[in-house]
VOGU-3710 file (C-alpha; in Angstrom, 3 decimals, decimal comma):
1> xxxxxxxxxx> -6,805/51,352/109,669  -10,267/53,146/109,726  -11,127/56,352/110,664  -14,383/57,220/109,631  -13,347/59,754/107,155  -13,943/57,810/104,014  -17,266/57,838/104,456  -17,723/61,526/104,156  -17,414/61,905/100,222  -19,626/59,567/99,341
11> xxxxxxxxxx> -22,328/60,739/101,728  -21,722/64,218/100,329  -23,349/62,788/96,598  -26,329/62,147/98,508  -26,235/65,655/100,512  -27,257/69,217/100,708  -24,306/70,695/102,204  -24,534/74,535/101,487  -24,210/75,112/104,921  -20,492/73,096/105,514
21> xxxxxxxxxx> -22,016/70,696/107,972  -20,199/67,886/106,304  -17,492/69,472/104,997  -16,714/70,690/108,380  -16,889/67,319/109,583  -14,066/66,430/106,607  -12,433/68,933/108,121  -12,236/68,435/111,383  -11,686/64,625/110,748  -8,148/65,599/109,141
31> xxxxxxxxxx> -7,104/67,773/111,531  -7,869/65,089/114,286  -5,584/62,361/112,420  -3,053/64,740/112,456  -3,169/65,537/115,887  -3,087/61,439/116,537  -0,069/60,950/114,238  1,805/63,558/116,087  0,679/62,128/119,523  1,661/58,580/118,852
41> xxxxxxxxxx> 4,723/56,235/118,938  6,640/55,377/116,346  4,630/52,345/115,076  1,161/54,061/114,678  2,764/57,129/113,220  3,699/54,507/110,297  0,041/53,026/110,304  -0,959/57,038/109,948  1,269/57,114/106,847  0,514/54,283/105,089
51> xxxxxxxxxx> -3,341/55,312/105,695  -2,696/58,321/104,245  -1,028/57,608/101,138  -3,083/54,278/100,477  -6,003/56,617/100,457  -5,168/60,007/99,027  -4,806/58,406/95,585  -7,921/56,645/95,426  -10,159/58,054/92,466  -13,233/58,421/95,414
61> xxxxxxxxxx> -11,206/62,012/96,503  -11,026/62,924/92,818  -11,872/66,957/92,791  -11,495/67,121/96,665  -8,822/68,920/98,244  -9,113/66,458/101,455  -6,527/64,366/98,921  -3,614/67,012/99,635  -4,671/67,028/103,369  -3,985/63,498/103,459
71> xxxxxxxxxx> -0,646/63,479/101,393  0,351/66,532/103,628  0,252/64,603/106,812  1,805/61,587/105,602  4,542/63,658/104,410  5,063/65,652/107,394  5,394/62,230/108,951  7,819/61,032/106,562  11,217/59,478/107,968  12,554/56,837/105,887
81> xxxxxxxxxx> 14,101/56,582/102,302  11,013/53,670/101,665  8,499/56,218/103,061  9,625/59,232/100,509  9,548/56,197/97,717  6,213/54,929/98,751  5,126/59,181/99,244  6,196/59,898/95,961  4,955/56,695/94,212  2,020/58,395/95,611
91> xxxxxxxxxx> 1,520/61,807/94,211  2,574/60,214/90,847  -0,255/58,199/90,649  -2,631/61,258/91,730  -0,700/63,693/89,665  -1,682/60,931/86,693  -5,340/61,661/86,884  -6,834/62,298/83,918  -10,111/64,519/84,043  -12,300/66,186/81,202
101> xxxxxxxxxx> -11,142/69,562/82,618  -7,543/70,569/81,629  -7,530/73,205/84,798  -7,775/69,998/86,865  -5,235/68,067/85,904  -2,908/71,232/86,019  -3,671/71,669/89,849  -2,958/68,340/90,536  0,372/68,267/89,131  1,021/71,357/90,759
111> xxxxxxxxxx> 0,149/70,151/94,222  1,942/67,125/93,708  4,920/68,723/92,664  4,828/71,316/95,888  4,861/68,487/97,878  8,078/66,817/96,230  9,624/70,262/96,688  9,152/70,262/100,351  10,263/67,284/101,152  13,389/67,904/98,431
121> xxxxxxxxxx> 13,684/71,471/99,952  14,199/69,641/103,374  16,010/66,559/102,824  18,185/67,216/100,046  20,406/70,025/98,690  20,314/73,048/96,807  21,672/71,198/93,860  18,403/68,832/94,011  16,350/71,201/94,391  17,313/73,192/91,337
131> xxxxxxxxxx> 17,056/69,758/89,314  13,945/69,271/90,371  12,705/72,669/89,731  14,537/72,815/86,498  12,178/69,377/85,183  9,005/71,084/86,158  9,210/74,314/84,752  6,381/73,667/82,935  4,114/74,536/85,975  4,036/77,942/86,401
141> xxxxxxxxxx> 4,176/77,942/89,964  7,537/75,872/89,986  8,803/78,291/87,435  8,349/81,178/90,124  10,084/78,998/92,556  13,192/78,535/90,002  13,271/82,286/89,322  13,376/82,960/93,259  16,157/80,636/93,064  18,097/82,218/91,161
151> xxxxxxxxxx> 17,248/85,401/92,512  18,287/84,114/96,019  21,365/83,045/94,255  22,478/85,952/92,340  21,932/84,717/89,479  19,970/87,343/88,007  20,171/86,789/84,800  18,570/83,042/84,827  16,225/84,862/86,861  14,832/87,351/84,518
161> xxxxxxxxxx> 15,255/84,676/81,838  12,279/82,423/82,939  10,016/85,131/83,868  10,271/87,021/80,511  9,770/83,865/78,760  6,654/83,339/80,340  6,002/86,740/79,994  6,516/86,542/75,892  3,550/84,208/75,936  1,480/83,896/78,616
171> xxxxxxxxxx> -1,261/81,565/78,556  -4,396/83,559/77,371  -6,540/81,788/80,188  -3,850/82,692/83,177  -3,737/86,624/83,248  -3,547/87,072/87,001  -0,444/85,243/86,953  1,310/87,982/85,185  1,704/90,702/88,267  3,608/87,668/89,996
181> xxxxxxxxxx> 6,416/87,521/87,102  6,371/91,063/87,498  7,179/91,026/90,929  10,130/88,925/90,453  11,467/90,913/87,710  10,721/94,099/90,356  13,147/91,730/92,460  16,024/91,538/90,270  16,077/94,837/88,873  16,311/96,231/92,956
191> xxxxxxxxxx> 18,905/93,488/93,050  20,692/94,856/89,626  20,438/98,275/90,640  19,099/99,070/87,326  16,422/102,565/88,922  14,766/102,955/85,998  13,229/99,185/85,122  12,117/99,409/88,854  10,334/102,553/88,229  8,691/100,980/85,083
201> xxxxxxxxxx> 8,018/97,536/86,571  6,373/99,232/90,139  4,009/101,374/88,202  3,132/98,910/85,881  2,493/96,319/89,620  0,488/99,134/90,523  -1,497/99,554/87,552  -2,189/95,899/87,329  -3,010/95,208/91,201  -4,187/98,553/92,537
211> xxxxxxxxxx> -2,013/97,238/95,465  -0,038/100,833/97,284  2,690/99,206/98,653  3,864/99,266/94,891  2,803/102,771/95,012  4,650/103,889/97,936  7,873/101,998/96,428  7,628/104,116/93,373  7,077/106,994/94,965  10,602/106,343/97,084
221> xxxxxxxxxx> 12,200/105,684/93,738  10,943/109,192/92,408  11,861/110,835/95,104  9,481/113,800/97,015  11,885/116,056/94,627  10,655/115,111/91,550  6,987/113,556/92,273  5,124/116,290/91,632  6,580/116,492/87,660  5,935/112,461/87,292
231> xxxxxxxxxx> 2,812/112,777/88,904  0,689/114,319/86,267  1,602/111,375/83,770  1,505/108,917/86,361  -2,040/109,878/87,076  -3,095/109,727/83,373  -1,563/106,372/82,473  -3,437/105,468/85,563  -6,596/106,424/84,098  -6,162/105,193/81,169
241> xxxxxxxxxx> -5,037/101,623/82,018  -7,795/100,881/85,314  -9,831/98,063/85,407  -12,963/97,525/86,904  -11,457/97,122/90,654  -8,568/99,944/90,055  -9,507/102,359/92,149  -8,599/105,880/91,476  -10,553/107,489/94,281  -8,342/105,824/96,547
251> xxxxxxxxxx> -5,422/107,465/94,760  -7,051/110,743/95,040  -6,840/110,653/98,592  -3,200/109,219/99,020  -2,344/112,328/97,066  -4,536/114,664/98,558  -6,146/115,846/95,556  -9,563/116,800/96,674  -10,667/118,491/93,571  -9,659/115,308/91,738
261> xxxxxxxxxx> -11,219/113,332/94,033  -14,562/115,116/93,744  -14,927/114,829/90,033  -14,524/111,500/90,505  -17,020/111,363/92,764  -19,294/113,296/90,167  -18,626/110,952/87,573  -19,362/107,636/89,731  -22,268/109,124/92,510  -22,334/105,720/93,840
271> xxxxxxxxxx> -18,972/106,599/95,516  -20,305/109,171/97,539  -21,303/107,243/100,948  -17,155/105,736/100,346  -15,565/109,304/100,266  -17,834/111,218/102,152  -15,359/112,108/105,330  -13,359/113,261/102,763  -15,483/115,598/101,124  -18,149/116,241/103,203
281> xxxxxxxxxx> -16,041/119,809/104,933  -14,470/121,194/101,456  -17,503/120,772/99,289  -20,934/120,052/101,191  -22,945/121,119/98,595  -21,562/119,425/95,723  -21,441/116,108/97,599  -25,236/116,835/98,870  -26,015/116,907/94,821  -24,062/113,819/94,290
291> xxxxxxxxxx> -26,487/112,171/97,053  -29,310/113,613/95,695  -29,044/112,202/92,379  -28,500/108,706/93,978  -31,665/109,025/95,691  -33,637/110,170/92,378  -32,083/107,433/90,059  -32,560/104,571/93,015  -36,262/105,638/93,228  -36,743/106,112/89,929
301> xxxxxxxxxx> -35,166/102,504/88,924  -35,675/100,745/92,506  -39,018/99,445/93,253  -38,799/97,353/96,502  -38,537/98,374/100,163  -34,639/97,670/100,691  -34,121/100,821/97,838  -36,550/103,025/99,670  -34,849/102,589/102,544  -31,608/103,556/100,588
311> xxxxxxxxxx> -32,931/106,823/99,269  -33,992/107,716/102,361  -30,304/107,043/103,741  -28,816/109,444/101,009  -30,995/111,706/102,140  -30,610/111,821/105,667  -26,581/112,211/104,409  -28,147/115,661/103,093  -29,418/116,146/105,830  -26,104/115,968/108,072
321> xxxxxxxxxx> -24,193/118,238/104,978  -26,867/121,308/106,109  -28,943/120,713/103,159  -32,174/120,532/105,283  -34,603/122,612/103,336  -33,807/120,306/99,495  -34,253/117,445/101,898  -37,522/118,636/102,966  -38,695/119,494/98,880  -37,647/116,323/97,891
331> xxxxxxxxxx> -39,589/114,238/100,526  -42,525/116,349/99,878  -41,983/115,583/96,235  -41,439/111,850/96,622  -44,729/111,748/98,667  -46,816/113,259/95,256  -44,936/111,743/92,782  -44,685/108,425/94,377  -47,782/108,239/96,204  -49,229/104,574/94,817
341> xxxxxxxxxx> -45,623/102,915/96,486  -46,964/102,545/100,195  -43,848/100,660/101,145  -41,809/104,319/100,319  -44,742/106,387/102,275  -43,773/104,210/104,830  -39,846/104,390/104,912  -39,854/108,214/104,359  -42,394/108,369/107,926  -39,689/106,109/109,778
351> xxxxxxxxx> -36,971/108,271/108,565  -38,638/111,839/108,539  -42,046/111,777/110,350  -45,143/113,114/109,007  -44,977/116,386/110,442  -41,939/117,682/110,138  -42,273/116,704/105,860  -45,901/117,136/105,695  -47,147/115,545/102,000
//
């Protein structure tokens, strides 16, 4: 059987394809198989399969995902003890791969073993399943589905067993697969009743992910009672522990802490333009200054027309806070002190005309 699609890879070695073109084609390639194999009688369903699984493993699809595509059909088209045999035969041999980069052999086990599990998950029962997740636990993804396992099947304490393991040493290079232990031990704490690990393990969720559904679920575990007490250490363990993409503005506003929320916005200008419908009725002024010093530290450091045209944005936000007559000093300014940067001349014109901001 020929399709076509085996062409693709090596024609992508010889290819620009930053713009998908052939990829696409990939793409669309599997998806029409798929569509055929569904379509078809018995017999050509088979020649689909045996396609699929005579090809995935082939060293040409090394590094491409279009491998998994393949195996995924064939096993969604799997009906006979020979075809799981010949299936799984398969992914061994692709899960076998050896490759300079450890990462890659890792994912390739991994998606080999989700595959098994599918088709195990399916076709056989929960005892197999468990064996099969209990030989793999090496994969940290099959580990999680173990844990949910047990979790499913009440047996908590297997379940907290395997994440805290993990948990006790992690992998250095693997450190955004920590919130998902988490989560399962979140699990099995709701399940054990035990209030106060949950309360530990959501903040901790939230900390880590910046995600609020964690924060409203602490929250209901506090209780609108007692809140206000927690919140005060909540909000400095929050401070201390944020990352780069934590974002305590955001947090500011779920608690309505407008004061807060304008320091913040002191300390970080560039937030402004994000929290300006928040602040833009309690404190116009102070959020006018924040935009003002954006517009003297972007010209000051920004020498091209797409910054121009962002001063003269945060100004026109001064503009809409009342602050009219700084607005009008500063252009006037910007037109002495920057008067060799035609590009600006021209942007403040657009955005303020010559008359109204005469140099």
């Amino acid at each position: 059987m020929a399709t076509g699609f085996e062409g693709i890879v090596p024609a992508m070695a010889h290819a620009d394809d930053s713009m998908g073109v052939l990829g696409g084609c990939a793409s669309r390639a599997l998806i029409g198989l798929q569509h055929v194999a569904e379509e078809s009688a018995p017999e050509e369903r088979m020649e689909v399969f045996d396609y699929c699984i005579a090809e995935a493993p082939k060293e040409l699809y090394a590094g491409w995902d279009w491998r998994w595509d393949l195996v995924a059909i064939a096993a969604d088209l799997l009906e006979t003890p020979q075809q799981r045999e010949a299936l799984f035969a398969a992914l061994d041999q692709i899960a076998a791969r050896r490759d300079n980069e450890p990462w890659a052999v890792e994912y390739d086990r991994e998606q080999a073993a989700a595959i098994k599990l599918s088709v195990i998950g399916s076709q056989d029962s929960d005892t197999a399943v468990q064996a099969f997740l209990e030989e793999h636990t090496g994969l940290e993804e099959m580990r999680m589905e173990l844990a949910r396992f047990h979790l499913n099947n009440s047996d908590l304490a297997a379940a907290r067993r395997l994440c805290e393991e993990w948990l006790e040493n992690p992998p250095p290079n693997k450190p955004g697969l920590r919130p998902h232990f988490l989560d399962i031990l979140l699990d099995v704490a709701e399940a054990a009743g035990e209030e106060e690990e949950q309360i530990r393990l959501a903040e901790e969720l939230f900390r880590q992910s910046g995600d609020f559904a964690y924060y409203e679920r602490l929250k209901a575990l506090i209780g609108t009672d007692a809140w206000p007490d927690f919140r005060t250490g909540f909000l400095q363990r929050a401070q201390q522990g944020q990352r780069g993409w934590f974002n305590m503005g955001a947090l500011y506003i779920a608690e309505e802490m407008w004061g807060e929320l304008l320091n913040y916005v002191r300390a970080n200008p560039h937030a402004a333009p994000q929290y300006h419908e928040y602040l833009a009725t309690p404190f116009p002024q102070e959020l006018s200054e924040a935009y003002e010093q954006l517009a003297l530290e972007t010209l000051e450091r920004k020498v091209n027309r797409k910054w121009y045209r962002e001063a003269c944005g945060y100004l026109r936000c001064m503009q809409q806070l009342g602050q009219q007559e700084r607005v009008a000093e500063l252009v006037a300014w910007f037109r002495e002190q920057y008067k060799q940067r035609p590009a600006l001349m021209d942007e403040l014109n657009k955005a303020f005309g010559r008359r109204q901001f005469p140099a």
